[in-house]
C-alpha positions in Angstrom: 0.0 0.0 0.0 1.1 3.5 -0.9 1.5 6.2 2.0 -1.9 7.6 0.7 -4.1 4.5 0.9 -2.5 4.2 4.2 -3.9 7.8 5.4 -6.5 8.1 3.4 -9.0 8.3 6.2 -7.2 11.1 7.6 -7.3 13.5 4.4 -11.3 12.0 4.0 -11.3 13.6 7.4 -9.3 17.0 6.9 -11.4 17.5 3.4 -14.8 16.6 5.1 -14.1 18.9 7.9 -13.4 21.8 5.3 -16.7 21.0 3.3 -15.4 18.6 0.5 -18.5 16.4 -0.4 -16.2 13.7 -2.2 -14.5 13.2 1.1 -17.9 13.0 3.1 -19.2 10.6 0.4 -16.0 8.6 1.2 -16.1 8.5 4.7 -20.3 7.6 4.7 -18.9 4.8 2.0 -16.2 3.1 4.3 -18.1 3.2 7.8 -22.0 3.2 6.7 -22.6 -0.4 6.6 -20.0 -0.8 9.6 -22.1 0.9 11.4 -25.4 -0.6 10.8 -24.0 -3.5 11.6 -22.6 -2.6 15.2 -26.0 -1.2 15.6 -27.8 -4.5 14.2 -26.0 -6.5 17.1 -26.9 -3.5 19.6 -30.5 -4.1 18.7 -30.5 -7.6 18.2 -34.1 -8.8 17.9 -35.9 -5.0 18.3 -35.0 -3.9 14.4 -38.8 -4.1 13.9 -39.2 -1.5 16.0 -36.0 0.6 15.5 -34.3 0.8 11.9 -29.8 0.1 12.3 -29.6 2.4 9.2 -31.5 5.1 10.9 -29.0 4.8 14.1 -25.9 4.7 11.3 -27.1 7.7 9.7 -28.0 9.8 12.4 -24.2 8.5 14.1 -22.4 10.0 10.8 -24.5 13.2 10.3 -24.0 14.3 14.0 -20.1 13.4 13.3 -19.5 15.1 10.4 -21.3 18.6 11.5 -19.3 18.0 14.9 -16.4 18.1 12.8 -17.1 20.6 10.5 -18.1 22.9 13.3 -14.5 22.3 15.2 -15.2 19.4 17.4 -12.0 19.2 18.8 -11.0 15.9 20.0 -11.6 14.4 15.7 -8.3 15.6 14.3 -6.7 11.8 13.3 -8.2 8.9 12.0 -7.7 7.0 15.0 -9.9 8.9 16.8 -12.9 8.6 14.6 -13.3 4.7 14.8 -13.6 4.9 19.0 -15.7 7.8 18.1 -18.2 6.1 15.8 -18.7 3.2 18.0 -19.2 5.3 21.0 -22.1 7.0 19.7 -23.8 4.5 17.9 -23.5 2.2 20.7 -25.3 4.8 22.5 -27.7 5.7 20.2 -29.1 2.4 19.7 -29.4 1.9 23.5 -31.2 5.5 23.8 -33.6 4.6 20.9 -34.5 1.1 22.6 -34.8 2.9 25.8 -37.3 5.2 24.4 -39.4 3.0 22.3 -40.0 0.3 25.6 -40.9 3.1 27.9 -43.2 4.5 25.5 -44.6 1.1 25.3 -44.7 0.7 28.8 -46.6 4.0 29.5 -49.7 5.1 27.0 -49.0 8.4 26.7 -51.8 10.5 27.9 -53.2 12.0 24.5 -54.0 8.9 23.8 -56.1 7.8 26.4 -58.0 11.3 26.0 -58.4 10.5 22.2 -59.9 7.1 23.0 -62.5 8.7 25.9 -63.5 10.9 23.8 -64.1 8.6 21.2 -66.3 6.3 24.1 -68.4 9.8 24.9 -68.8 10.9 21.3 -71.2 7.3 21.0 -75.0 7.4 22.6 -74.9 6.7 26.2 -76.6 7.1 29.4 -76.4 10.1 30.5 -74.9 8.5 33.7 -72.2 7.0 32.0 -72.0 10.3 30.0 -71.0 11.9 33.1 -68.6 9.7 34.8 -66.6 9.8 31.5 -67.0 13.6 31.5 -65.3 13.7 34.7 -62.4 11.0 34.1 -61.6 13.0 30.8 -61.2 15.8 32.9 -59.0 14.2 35.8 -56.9 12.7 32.5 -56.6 16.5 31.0 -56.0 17.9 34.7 -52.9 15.4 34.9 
């Protein structure tokens, strides 16, 4: 291998950080599917419910604006690797962390949405009322 092949990653880097689109392209085309992978094996049987390539793309397009913008600790090749595992590590837990707690825990719109749906149909006036006033407690919470 010539000394370019050998740090090419490092000028992808350099011309990514200074706006080059090539470089960006080749960066995105040496650590995309890496990425989704990792993230694959993070989410392991939940990619039903949250997409690897999502994780992998959000992981590069908060790396290279980061970098563009001066983060300071992506100057070398051998700090982006670490970097990109770090994050999408993370990510994948974060978005498995929020997709089981929403699942856990209706979320309170839509347990108005379906009261309202129950009161909207003819009832007793009774019943009318007591769902009046639970709608309420729901909106009050």
């Amino acid at each position: 291998m010539d000394e370019l092949a050998l740090g090419s990653v490092s000028i992808w880097l350099d011309g990514m950080k200074a706006g080059d689109e090539q470089a960006a392209q080749q960066l995105w085309n040496r650590y995309f599917h890496r990425l989704t992978t990792l993230a694959r094996s993070r989410l392991q049987n939940a990619t039903r419910v949250v997409d690897e390539e999502d994780v992998a793309l959000h992981v590069l397009q908060s790396v290279f604006i980061a970098a563009q913008q001066g983060y300071p600790k992506l100057t070398r090749r051998t700090e982006l690797w670490p970097l990109l595992v770090f994050i999408t590590l993370r990510k994948a837990s974060n978005e498995l962390k929020w997709h089981f707690a929403k699942k856990r825990t209706p979320r309170i719109e839509d347990r108005v949405t379906e009261l309202t749906e129950i009161a909207n149909r003819d009832l007793d006036p009774e019943m009318a009322v007591q769902l009046d006033d639970q709608l309420q407690r729901l909106m009050d919470a």
